[in-house]
MARTITI-723576 format. One record per residue: residue number from 1; residue in three letters; x, y, z of N, C-alpha, C in turn. Coordinates in steps of 0.02 Angstrom, whole numbers. Atoms other than C-alpha are relative to their C-alpha. Layout:
% residues N
 pos code  neast nnorth    nup caeast canorth   caup  ceast cnorth    cup
 NUM  ALA      X      Y      Z      X       Y      Z      X      Y      Z
...
This chain:
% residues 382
 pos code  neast nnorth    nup caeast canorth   caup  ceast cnorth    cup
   1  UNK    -12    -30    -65   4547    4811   4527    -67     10     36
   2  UNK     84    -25    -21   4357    4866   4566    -14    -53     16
   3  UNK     25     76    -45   4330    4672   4591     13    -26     62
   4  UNK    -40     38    -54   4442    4636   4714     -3     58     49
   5  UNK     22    -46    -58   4406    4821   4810    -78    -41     33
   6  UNK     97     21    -29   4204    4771   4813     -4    -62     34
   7  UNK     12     71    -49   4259    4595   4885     17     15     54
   8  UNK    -29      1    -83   4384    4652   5021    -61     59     28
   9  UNK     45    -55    -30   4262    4817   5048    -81    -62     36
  10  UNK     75     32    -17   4092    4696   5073     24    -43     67
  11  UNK    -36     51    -62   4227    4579   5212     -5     51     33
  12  UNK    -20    -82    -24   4267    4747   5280    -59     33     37
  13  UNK     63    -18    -12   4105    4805   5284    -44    -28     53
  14  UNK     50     37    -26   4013    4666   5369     37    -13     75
  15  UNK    -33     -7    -64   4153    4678   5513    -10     49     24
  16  UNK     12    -78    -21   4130    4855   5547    -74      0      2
  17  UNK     72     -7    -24   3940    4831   5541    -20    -39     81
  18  UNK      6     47    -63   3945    4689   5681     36     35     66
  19  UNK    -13    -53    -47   4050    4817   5789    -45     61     10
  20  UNK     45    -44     -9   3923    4952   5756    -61      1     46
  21  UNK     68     -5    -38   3792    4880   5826    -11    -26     79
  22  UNK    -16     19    -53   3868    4820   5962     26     49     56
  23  UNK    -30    -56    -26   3944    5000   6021    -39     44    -48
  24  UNK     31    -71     29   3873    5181   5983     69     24      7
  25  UNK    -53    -28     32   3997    5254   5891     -2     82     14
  26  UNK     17    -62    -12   4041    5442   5922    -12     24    -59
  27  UNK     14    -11     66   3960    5558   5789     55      0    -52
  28  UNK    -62     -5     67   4149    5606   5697     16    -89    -27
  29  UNK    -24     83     33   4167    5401   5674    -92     -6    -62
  30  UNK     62     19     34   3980    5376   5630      1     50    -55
  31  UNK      1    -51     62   3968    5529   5492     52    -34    -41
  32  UNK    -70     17     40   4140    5470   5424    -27    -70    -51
  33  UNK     10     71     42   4087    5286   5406    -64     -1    -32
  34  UNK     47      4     57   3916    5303   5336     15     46    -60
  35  UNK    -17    -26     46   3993    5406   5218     34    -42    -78
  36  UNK    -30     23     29   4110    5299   5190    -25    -75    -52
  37  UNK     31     60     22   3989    5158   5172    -45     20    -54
  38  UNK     25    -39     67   3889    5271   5044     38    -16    -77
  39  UNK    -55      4     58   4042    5283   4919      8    -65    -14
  40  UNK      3     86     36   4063    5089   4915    -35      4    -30
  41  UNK     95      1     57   3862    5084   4854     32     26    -47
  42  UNK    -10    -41     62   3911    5201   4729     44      0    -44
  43  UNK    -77      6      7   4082    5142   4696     23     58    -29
  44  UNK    -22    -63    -31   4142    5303   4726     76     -6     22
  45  UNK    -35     16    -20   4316    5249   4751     46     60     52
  46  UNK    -13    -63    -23   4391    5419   4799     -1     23     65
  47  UNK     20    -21    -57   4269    5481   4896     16    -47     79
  48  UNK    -25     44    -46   4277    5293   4991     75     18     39
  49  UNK    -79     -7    -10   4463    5327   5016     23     39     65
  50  UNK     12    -80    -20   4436    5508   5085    -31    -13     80
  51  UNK     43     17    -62   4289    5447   5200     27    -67     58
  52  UNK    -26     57    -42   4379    5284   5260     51     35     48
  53  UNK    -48    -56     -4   4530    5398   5302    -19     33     49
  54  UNK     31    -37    -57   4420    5495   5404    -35    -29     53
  55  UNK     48     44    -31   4331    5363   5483     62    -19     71
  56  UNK    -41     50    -38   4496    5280   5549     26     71     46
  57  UNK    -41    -82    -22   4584    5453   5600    -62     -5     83
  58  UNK     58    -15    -38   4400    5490   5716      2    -50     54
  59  UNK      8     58    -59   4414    5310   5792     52     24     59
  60  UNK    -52     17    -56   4588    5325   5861    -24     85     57
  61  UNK     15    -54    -59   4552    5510   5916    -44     -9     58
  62  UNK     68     17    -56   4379    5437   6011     50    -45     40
  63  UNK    -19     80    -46   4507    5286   6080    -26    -59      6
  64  UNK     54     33      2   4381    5175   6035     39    -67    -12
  65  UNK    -30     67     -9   4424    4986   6051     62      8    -41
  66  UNK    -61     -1     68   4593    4947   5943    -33    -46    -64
  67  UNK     24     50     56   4502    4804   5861    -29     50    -44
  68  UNK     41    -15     77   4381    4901   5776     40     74    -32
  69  UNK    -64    -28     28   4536    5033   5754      1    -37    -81
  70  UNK    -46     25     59   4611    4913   5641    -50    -12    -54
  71  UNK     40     -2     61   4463    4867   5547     -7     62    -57
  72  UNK     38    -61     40   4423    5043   5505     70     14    -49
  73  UNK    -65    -40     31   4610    5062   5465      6    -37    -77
  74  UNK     30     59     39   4566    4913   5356    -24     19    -45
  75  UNK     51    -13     77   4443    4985   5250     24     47    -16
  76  UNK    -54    -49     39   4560    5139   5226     42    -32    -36
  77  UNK    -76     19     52   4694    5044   5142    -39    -47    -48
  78  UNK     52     46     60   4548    4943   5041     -1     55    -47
  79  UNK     14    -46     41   4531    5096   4944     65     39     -5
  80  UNK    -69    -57     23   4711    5174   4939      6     -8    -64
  81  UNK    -41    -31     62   4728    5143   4762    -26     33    -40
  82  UNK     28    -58     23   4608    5282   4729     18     62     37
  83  UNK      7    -77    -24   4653    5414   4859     47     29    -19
  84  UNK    -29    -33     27   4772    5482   4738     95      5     38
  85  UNK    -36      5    -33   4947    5529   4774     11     43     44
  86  UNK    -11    -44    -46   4937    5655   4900     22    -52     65
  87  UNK    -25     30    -62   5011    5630   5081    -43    -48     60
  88  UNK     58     23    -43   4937    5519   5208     -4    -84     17
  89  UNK      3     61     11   4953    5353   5132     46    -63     54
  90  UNK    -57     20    -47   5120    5310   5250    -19      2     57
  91  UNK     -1     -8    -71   5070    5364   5426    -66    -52      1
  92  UNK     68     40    -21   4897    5257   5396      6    -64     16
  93  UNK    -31     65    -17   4991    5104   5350     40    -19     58
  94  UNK    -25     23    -38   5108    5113   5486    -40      1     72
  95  UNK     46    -13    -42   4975    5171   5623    -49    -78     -9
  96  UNK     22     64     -7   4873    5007   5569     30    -67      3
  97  UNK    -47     73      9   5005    4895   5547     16      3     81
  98  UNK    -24    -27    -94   5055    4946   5749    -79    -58     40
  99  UNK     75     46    -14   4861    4891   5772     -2    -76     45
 100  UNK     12     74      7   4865    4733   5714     77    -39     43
 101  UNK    -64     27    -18   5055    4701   5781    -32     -2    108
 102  UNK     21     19    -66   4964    4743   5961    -35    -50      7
 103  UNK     62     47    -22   4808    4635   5942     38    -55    -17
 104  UNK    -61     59      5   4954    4498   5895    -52    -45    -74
 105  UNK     30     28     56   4860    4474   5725     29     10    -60
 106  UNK    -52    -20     56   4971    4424   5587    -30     19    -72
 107  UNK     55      5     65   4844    4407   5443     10     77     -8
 108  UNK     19    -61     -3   4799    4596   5485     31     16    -20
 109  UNK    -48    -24     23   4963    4644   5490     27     12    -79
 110  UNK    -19     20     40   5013    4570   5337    -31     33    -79
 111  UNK     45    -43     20   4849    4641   5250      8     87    -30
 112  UNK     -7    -97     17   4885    4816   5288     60     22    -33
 113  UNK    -65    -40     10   5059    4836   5238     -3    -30    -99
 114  UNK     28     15     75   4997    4727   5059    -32     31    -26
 115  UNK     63    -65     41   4857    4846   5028     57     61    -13
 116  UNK    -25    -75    -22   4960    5010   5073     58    -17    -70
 117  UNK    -69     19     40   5128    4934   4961    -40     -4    -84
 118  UNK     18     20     54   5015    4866   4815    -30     78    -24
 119  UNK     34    -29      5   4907    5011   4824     36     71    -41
 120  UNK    -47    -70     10   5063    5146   4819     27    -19    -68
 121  UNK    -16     17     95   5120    5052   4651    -45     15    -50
 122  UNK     51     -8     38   4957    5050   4569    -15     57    -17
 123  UNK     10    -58      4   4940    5224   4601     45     45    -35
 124  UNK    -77    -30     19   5116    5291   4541      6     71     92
 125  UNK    -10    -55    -84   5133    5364   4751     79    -34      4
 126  UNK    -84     45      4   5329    5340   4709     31     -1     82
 127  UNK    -22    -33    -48   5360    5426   4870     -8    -47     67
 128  UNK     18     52    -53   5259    5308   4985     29    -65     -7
 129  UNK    -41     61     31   5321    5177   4873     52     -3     42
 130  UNK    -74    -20    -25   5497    5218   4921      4    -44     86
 131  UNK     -5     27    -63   5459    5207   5106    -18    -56     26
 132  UNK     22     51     -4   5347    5062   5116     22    -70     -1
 133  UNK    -33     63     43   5426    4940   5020     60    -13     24
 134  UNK    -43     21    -50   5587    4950   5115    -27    -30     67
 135  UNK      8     26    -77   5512    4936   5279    -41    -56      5
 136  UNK     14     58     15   5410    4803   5230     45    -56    -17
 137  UNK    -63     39      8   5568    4717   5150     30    -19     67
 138  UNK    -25      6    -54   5655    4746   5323    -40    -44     50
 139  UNK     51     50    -71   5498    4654   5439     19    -56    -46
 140  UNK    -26     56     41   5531    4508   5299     37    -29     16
 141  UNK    -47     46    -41   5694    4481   5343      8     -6     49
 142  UNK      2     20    -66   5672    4491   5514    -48    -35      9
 143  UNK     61     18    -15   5517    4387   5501    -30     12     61
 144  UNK     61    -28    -59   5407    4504   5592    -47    -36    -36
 145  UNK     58      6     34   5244    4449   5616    -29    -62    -54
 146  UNK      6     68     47   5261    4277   5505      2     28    -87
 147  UNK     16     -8     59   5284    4383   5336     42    -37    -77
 148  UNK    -12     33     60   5393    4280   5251    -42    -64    -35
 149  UNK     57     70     23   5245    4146   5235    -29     34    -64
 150  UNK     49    -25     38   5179    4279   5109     47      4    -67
 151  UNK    -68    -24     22   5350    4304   5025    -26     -3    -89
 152  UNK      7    -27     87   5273    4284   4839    -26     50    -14
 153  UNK     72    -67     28   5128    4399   4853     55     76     14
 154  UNK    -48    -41      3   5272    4516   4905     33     27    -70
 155  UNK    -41    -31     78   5362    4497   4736    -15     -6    -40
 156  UNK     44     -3    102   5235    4497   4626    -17     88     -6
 157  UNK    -25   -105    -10   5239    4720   4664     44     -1     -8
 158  UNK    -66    -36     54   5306    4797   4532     14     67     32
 159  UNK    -23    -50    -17   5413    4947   4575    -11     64    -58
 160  UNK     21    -27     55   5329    5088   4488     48     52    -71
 161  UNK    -62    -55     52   5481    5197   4445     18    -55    -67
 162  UNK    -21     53     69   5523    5027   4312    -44    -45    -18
 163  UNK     52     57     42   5360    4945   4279    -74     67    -16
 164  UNK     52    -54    -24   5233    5108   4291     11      2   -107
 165  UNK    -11    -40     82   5183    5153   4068      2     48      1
 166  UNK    -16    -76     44   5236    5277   3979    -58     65     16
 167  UNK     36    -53     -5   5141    5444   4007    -32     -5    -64
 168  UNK     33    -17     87   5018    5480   3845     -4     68      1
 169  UNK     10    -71     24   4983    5645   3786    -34     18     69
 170  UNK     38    -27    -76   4844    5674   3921      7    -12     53
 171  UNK    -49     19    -72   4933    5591   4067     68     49      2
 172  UNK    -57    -54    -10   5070    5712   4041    -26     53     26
 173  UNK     36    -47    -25   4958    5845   4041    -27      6     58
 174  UNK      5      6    -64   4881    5787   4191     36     -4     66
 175  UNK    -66    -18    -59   5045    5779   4285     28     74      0
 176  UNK    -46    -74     -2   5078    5967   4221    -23     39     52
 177  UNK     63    -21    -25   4918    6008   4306      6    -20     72
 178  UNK      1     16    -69   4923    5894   4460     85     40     38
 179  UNK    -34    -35    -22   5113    5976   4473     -9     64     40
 180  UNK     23    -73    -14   5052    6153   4482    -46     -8     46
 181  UNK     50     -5    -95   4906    6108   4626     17    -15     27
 182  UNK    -36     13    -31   5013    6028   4708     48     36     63
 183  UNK    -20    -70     -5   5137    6176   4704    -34     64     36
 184  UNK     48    -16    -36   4998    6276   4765    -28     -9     76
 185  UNK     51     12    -72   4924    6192   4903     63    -10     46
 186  UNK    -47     27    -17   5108    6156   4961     17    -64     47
 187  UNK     -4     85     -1   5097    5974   4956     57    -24    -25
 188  UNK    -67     32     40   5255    5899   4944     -6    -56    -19
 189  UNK      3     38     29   5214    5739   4914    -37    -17    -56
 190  UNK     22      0     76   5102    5741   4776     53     65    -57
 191  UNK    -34    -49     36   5228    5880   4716     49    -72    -25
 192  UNK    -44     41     57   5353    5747   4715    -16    -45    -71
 193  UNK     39     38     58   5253    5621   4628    -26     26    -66
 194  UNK     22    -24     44   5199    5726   4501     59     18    -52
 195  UNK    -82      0     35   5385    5775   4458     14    -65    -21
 196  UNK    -10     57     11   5432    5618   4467    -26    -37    -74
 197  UNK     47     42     89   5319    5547   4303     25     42    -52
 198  UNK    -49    -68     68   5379    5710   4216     66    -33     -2
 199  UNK    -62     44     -6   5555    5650   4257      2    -58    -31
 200  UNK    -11     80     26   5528    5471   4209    -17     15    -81
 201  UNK     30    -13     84   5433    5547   4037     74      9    -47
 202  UNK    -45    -28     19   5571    5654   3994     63    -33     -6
 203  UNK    -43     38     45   5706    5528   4023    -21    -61    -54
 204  UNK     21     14     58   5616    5413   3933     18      2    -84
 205  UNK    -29    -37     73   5634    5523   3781     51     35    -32
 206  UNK    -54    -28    -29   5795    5565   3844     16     39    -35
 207  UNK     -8    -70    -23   5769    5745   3860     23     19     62
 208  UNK    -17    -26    -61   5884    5761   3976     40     58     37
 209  UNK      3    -54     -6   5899    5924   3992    -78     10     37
 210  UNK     62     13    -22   5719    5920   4030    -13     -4     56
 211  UNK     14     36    -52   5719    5793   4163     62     35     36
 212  UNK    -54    -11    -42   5871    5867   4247    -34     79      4
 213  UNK     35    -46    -19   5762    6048   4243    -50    -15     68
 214  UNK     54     36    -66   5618    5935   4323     32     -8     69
 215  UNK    -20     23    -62   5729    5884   4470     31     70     30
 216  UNK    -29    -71    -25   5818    6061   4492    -77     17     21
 217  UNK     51    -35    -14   5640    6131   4519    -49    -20     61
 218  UNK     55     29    -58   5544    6003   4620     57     34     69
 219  UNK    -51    -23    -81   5717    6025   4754     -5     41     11
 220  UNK    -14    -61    -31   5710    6189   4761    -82     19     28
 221  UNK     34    -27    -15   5533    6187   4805     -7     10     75
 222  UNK      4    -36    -82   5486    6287   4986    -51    -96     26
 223  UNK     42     69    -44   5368    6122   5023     28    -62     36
 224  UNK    -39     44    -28   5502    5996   5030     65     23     15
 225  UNK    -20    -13    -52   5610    6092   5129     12    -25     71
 226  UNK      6     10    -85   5655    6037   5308    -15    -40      7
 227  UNK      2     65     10   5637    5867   5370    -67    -18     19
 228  UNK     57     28      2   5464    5859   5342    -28    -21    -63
 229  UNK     32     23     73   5496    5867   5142     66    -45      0
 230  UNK    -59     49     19   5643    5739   5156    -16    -61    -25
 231  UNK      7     51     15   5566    5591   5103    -37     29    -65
 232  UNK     13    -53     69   5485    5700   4940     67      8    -30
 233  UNK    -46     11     73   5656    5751   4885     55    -71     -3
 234  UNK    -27     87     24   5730    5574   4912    -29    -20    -55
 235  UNK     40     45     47   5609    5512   4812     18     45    -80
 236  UNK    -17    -22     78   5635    5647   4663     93     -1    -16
 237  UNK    -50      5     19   5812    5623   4687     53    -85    -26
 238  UNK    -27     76      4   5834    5424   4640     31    -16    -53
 239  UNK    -33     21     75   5830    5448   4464     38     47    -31
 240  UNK    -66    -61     35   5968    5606   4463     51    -50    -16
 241  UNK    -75     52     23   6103    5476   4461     13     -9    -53
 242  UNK      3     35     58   6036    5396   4306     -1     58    -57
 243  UNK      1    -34     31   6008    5559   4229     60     23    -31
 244  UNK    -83     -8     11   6177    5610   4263     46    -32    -42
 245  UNK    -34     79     19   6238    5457   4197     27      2    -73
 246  UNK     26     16     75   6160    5423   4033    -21     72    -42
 247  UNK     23    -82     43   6122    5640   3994     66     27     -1
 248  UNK    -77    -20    -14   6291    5687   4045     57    -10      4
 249  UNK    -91     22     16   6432    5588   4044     36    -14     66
 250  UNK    -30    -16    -57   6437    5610   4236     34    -69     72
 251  UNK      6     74    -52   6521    5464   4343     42     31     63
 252  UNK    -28    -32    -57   6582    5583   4480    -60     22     50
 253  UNK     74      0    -28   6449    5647   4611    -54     32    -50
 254  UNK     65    -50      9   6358    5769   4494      3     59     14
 255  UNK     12    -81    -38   6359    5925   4610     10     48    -49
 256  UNK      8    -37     63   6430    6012   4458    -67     44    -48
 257  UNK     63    -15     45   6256    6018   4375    -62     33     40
 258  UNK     43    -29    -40   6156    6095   4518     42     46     38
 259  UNK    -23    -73    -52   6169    6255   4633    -45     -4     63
 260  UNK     27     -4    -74   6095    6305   4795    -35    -34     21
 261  UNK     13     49    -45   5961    6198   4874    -22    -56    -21
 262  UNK      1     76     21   5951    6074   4731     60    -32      4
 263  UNK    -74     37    -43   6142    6061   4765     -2    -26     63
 264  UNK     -6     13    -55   6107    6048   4941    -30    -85     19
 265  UNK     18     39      2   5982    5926   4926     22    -68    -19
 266  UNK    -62     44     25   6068    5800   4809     65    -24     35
 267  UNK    -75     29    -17   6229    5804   4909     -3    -30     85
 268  UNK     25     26    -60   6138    5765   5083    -39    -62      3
 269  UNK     10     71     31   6062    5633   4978     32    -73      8
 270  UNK    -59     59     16   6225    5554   4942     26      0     46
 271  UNK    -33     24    -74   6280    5565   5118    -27    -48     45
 272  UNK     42     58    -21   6128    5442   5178    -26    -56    -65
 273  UNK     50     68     50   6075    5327   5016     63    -14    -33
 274  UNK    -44     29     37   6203    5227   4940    -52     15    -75
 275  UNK     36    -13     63   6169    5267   4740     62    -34    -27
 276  UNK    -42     11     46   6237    5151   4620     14     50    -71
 277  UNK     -7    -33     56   6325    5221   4473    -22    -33    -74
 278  UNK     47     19     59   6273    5103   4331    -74    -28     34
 279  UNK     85     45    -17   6083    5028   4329     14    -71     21
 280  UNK      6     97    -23   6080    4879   4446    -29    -35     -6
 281  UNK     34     81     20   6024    4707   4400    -11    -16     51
 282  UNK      7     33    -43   5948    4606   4532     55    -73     -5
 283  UNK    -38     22     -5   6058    4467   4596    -40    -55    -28
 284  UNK     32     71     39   6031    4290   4478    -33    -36     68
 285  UNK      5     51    -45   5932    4155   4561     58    -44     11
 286  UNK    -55     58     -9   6069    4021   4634    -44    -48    -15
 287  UNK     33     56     41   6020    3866   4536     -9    -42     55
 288  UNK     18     34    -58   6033    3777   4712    -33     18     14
 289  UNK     82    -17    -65   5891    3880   4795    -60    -17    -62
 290  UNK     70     38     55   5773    3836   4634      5    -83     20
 291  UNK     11     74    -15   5817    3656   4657    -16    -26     57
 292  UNK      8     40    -74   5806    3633   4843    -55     63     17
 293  UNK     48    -36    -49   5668    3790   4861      2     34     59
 294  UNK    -27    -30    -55   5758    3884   4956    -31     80    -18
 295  UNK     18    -93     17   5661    4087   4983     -5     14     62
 296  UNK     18    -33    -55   5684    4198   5099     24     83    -23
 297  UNK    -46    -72      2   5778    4405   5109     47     -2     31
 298  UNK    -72    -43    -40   5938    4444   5145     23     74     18
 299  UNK     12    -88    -29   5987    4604   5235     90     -8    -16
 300  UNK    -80    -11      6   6172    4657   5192     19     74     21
 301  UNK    -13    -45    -17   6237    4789   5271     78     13    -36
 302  UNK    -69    -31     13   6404    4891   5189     11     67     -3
 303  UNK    -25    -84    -10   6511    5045   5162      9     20    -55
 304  UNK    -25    -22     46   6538    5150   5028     39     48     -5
 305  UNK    -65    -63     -7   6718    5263   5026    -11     57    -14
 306  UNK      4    -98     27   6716    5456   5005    -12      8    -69
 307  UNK     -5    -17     31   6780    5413   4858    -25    -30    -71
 308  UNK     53     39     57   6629    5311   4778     53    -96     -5
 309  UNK    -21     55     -1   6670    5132   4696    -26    -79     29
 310  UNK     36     82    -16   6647    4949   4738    -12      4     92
 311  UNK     -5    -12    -61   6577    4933   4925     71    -51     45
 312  UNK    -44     32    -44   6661    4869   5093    -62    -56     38
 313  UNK     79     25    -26   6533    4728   5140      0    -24     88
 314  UNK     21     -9    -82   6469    4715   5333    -15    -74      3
 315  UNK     17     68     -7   6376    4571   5396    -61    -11    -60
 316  UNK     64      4     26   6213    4482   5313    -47    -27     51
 317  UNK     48     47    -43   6074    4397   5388    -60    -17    -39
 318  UNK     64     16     48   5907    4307   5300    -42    -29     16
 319  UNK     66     31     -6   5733    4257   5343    -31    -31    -26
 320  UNK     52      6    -76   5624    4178   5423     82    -30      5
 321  UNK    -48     49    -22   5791    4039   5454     67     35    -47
 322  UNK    -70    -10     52   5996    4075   5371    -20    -31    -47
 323  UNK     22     33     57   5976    4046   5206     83     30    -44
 324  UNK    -59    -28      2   6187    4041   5160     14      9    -69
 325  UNK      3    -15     66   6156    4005   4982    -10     80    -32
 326  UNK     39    -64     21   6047    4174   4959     58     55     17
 327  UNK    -58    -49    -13   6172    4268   5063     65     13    -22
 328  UNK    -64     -8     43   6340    4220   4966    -31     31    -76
 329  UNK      9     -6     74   6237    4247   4808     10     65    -12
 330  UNK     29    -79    -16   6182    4432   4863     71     43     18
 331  UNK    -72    -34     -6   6366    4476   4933     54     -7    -56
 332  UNK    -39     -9     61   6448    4423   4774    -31     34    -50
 333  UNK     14    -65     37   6325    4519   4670      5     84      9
 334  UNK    -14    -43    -19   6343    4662   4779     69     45    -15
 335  UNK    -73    -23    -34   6535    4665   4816      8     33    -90
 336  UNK    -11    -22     53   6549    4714   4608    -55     60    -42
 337  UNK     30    -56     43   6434    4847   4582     25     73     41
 338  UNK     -6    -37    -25   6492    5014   4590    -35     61     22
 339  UNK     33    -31    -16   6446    5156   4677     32     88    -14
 340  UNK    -28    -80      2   6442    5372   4669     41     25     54
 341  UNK    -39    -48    -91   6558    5475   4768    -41     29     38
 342  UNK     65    -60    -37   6499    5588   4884     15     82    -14
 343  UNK      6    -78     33   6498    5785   4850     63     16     33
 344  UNK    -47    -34    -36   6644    5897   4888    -11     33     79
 345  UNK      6    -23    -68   6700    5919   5066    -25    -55     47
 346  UNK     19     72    -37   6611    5739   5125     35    -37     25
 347  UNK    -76     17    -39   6720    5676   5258     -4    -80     12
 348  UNK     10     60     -4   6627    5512   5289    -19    -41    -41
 349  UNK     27     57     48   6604    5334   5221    -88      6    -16
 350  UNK     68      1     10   6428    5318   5170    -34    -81     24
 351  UNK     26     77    -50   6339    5156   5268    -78      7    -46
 352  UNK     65     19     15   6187    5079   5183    -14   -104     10
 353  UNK     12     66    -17   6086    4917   5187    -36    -17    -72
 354  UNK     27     24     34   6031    4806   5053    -42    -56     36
 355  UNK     72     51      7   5874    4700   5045    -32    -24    -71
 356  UNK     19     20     45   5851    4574   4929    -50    -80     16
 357  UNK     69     61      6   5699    4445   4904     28    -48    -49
 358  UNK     10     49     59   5712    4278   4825    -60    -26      6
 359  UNK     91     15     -8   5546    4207   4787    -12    -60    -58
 360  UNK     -7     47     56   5509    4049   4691   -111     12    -19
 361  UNK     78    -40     -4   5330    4113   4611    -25    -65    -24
 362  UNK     56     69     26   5276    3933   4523     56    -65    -22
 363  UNK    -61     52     23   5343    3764   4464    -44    -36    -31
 364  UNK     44     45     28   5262    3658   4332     46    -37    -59
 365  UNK    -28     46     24   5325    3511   4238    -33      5    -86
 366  UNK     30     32     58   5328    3505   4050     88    -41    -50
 367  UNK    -39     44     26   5410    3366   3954     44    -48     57
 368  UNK    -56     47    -59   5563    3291   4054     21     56     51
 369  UNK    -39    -33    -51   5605    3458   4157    -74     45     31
 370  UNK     16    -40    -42   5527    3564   4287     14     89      2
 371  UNK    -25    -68     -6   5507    3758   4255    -20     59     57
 372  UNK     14    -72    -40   5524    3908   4374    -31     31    -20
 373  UNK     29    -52    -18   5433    4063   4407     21     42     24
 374  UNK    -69      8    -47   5592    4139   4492    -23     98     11
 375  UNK     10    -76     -3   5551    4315   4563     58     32     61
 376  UNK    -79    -31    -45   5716    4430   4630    -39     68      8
 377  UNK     25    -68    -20   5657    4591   4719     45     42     43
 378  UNK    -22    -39     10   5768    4730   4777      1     57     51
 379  UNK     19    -82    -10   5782    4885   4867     63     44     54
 380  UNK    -78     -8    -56   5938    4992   4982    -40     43     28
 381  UNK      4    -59    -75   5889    5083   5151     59     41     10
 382  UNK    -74    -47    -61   5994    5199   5259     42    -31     59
């Protein structure tokens, strides 16, 4: 990782110097970025992170060109997969990705939302994860911006909640720890994230009693409250389902096992996120799109009844061009997986969207046949 920061940071670098000297920067940009340009030297990743962060923030406040905006926004997301998981990571990516979508620069674009996505995996930032990676999915299939040209480097990010290791002894500890400052400083998103690894530990070792404590506690915390911690307890609420599931016996909503505002939470959950009830498989490659090279995303929109169950499916659509193969494949894997009810008293269907990636990652010939590389990627919006 340090290799490939010190290469894009030195590209990075030598763009933001050629703007420097070309414009006097106001002091909050100049302090920020020689700061920031300090911490590279030192590889300092952190601090870089911290100071880039501050650099880009200073520009837009000064109004200072957009170009060198985006750069700076640039060398912030060169270093996201040190600035930890606290909040911040989301509004930077979408604020630079806006940038580059003005200056009509797809590269940029494409850049920032790769750094920010890769960066939030690497890190275990489940939370940013969460958001990112859909909305990235979604410009895909609408090929904003030309991003299905990139469509492997897409699905080679792993989703950390199922590829992230095991906690060790002192990574636990360190999540007990980053929990509690968290808690403290009332940071909800590193609150979630911090739950979250506890959660994943605990089922793991399925203590789930445990992990179903973990999720009662993060919800009820005062931080992610109010719809400024809603994307915090989304995120600690992905893997109640599974808890439910596989700790309990539970294939009804759940609500049962929670009270006041981790009940609340949970069941306002299941009124916006479709949640399957068993663990979903990604949909097989169709042996036609390997042979003829067919990749793009499909977007499927459906319903799910009051009363849980198999959905009601909507339309599809798939990028960059229809791709009808991908889309029958994705609506017949769909139409058979079922889904949770919704909590007592829930009057409406539940509407969500799937987004799924096909991606052909390599092809090389040995003997008489030709083998894949075949990458299926994943994810349901609101």
């Amino acid at each position: 990782m340090k290799q490939f920061i010190v290469a894009l940071s030195v590209a990075l670098l030598a763009a933001t110097a050629a703007h420097t000297q070309e414009l006097a920067l106001p002091d909050s940009v100049a302090r920020a970025y020689l700061a920031y340009e300090d911490a590279v030297e030192r590889q300092d990743y952190p601090a870089a992170s911290l100071a880039g962060e501050e650099a880009f923030a200073a520009a837009r406040e000064s109004g200072l060109p957009e170009d060198l905006q985006l750069t700076l926004g640039l060398n912030a997301l060169a270093m996201a997969p040190s600035r930890g998981t606290g909040s911040g990571l989301v509004e930077v990516t979408r604020a630079t990705a806006a940038l580059a979508d003005q200056l009509d620069n797809r590269q940029a674009g494409f850049d920032a939302w790769l750094s920010a996505v890769w960066a939030a995996s690497s890190s275990r930032n489940y939370v940013a994860f969460d958001a990112l990676y859909a909305e990235f999915l979604a410009l895909t299939a609408a090929d904003r911006l030309g991003y299905s040209e990139w469509l492997v480097s897409i699905a080679r990010i792993e989703n950390p909640r199922y590829s992230a290791a095991a906690l060790t002894p002192e990574a636990q500890a360190a999540a007990v720890l980053e929990l509690e400052r968290a808690r403290a400083a009332g940071d909800a998103i590193a609150l979630a994230n911090a739950a979250i690894s506890l959660q994943r530990h605990a089922a793991e070792a399925e203590d789930w009693a445990g992990a179903l404590d973990l999720t009662r506690t993060a919800l009820t915390e005062p931080s992610v409250q109010g719809a400024a911690g809603r994307g915090a307890r989304d995120a600690v609420s992905r893997l109640l389902s599974d808890i439910l599931r596989d700790g309990f016996g539970s294939t009804d909503s759940g609500e049962a096992h929670l009270s006041g505002d981790a009940r609340s939470a949970w069941c306002d959950y299941l009124t916006r996120w479709p949640v399957a009830l068993d663990y979903i498989h990604e949909t097989p490659m169709p042996m036609r799109a390997v042979e003829r090279s067919i990749q793009g995303v499909v977007r499927t929109e459906f319903t799910i009844p009051v009363a849980g169950g198999r959905p009601e499916l909507g339309t599809s659509q798939s990028g960059p061009r229809p791709k009808i193969v991908l889309q029958n494949a994705s609506r017949n894997h769909l139409a058979e997986t079922r889904f949770r009810p919704g909590c007592t008293g829930q009057a409406s269907p539940i509407s969500g969207v799937l987004l799924e990636g096909f991606a052909i990652d390599s092809a090389r010939r040995r003997g008489g046949f030709v083998e894949f590389g075949m990458r299926v990627f994943m994810t349901f919006t609101e």
